[in-house]
N, C-alpha and C positions, 0 to 999 in steps of 0.2 A: 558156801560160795563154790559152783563150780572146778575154779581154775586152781584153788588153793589145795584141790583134793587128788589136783592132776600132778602124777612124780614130776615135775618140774623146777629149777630155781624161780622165785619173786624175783622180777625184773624190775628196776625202778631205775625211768629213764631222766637222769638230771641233766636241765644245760644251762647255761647264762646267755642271754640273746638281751637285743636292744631293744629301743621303742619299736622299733618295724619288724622287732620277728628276726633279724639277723642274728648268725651266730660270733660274726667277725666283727668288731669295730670300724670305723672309719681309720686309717694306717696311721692320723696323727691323736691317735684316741687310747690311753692306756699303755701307748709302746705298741699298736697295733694287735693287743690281746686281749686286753684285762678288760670287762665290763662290769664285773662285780665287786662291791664294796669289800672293805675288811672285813663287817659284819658278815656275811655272807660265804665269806672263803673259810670264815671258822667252821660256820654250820657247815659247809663240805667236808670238812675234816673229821668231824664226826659224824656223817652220813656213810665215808668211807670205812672208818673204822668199824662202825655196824656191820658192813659187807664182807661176805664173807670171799666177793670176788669182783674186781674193777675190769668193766669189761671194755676197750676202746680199738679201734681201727687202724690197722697201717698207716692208711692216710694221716691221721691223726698225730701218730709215731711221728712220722717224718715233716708234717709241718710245722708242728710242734715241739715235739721233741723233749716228753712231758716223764718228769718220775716216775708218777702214779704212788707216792709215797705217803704215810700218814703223818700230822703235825701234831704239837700240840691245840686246841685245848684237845685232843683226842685222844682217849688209851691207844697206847702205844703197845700196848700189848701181846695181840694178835692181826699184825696188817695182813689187809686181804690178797688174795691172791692175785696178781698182775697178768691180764689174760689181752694179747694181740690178737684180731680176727684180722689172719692176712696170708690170704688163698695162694697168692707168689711169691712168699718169699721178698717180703719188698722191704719189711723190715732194716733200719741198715744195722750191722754188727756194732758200733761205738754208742748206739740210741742208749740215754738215759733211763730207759723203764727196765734194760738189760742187766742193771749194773746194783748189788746191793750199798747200803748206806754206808759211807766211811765211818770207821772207829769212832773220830773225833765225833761226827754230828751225833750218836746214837744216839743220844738225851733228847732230841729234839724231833728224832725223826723217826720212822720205822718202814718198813717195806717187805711185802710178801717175797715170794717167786714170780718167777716171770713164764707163763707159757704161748707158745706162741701155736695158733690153729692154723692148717695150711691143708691143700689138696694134694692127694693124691701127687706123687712126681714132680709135687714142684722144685724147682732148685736144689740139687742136690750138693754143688760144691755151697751155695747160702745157706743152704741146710745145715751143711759142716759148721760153717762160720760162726752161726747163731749158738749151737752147742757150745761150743766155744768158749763162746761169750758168756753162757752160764744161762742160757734162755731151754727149755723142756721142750720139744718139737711133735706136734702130734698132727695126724690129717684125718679128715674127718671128708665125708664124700661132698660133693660143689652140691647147690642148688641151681634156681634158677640166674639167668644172665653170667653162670659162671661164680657165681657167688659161692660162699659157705652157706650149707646148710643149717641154720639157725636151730632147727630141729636137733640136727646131728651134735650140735654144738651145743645145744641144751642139754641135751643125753648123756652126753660125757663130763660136763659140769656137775651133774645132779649124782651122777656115777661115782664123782671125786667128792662129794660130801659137799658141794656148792648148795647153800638152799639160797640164798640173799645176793643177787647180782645188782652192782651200781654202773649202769650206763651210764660212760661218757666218754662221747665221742659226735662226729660231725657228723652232717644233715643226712648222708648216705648212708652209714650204718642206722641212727637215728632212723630215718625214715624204714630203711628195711625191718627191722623190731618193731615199727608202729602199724605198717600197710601188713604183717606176718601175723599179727597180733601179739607178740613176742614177748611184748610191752605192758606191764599188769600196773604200773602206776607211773605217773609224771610230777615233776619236782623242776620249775619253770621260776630261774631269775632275772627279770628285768630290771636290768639299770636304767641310770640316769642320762643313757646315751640315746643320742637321735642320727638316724641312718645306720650306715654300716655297707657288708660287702657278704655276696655269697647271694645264695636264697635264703628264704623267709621260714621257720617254721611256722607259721601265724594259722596257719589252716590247719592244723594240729590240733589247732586250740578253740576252734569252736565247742558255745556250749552244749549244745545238742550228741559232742563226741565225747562228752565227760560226766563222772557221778560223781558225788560226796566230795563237791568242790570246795575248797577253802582255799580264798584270797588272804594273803595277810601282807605286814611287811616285814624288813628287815634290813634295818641301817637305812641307809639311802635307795635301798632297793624293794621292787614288790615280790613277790612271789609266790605261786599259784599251785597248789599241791591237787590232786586227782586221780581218780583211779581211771582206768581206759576198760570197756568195756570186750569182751570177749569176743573176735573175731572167726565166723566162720566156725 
């Protein structure tokens, strides 16, 4: 296979979305977050713990405000490493994905490092902040609209011994790694929820943009595994 023979990380882009393709609930649906079963949040746990790096958005960071940590049923072993793509500096310093696992949880929990990609000059006193905080600070040159260069940022992943990246994160990063071709596999849970808020991944998901498809389920949810074909 081509892409596998390219020095690059395997990208494999996970998300939980509703019946219409959203990636947000309706606000009185899950706490306005959760779409996925229990059964389903294990299997992430150990998708993560396979990776050797969790790759997710500023935006992300701060709307969420997410560990990025590994549970059990997953080896605990070796958590992957915790990667921000966030070009300004937007990061805030107190963000959960900064901060290693308390003493007490260790049995339970486990967590990489945290680095965060950023441009060129961005923020230099957030700069300070983020070190600080115990976050690894590196820039790498912008792409298009301003963006990180996905390129650039695959280059230095694959540099650090990254082979196995787990996307996740929102429809913006998402979409950038899938229109970039960035994106070498998809791992798609739909819950048992109807409507939601945001855009739709659903056009994503045509079959004509996917190989070696297997629908299955899991707990109350389906889930739809695929590879994405090579762009450009």
């Amino acid at each position: 296979h081509e892409r596998v023979r390219r020095p690059r990380p395997w990208v494999l882009a996970k998300w939980a979305q509703t019946r219409s393709g959203q990636l947000l609930p309706p606000e009185d649906v899950g706490g306005g977050r959760w779409i996925s079963g229990p059964e389903s949040l294990r299997e992430v746990q150990i998708l993560r713990a396979r990776s050797d790096a969790i790759v997710t958005g500023a935006g992300t960071v701060r709307a969420d405000d997410p560990r990025m940590s590994v549970r059990p049923p997953a080896d605990l072993s070796h958590p992957p490493l915790r990667v921000v793509l966030d070009a300004d500096l937007r990061t805030p310093p107190d963000a959960r994905i900064l901060r290693p696992v308390p003493d007490a949880d260790r049995e339970r929990e486990a967590a990489g490092a945290t680095l965060i990609v950023c441009r060129p000059g961005a923020d230099p006193g957030r700069h300070r902040e983020l070190a600080q905080a115990g976050a690894e600070i590196v820039n790498v040159k912008s792409g298009p609209k301003g963006r990180l260069s996905l390129r650039a940022v695959s280059d230095l992943l694959w540099e650090r011994g990254v082979q196995r990246v787990l996307l996740e994160a929102g429809t913006t990063l998402l979409e950038a790694y899938l229109e970039s071709g960035f994106a070498d596999q998809v791992r798609v849970y739909t819950g048992s929820v109807n409507g939601g808020r945001g855009l739709s991944m659903g056009s994503w998901l045509a079959p004509d943009g996917l190989s070696d498809r297997l629908d299955r389920e899991c707990g109350e949810d389906t889930v739809l595994e695929a590879f994405l074909p090579p762009r450009g």
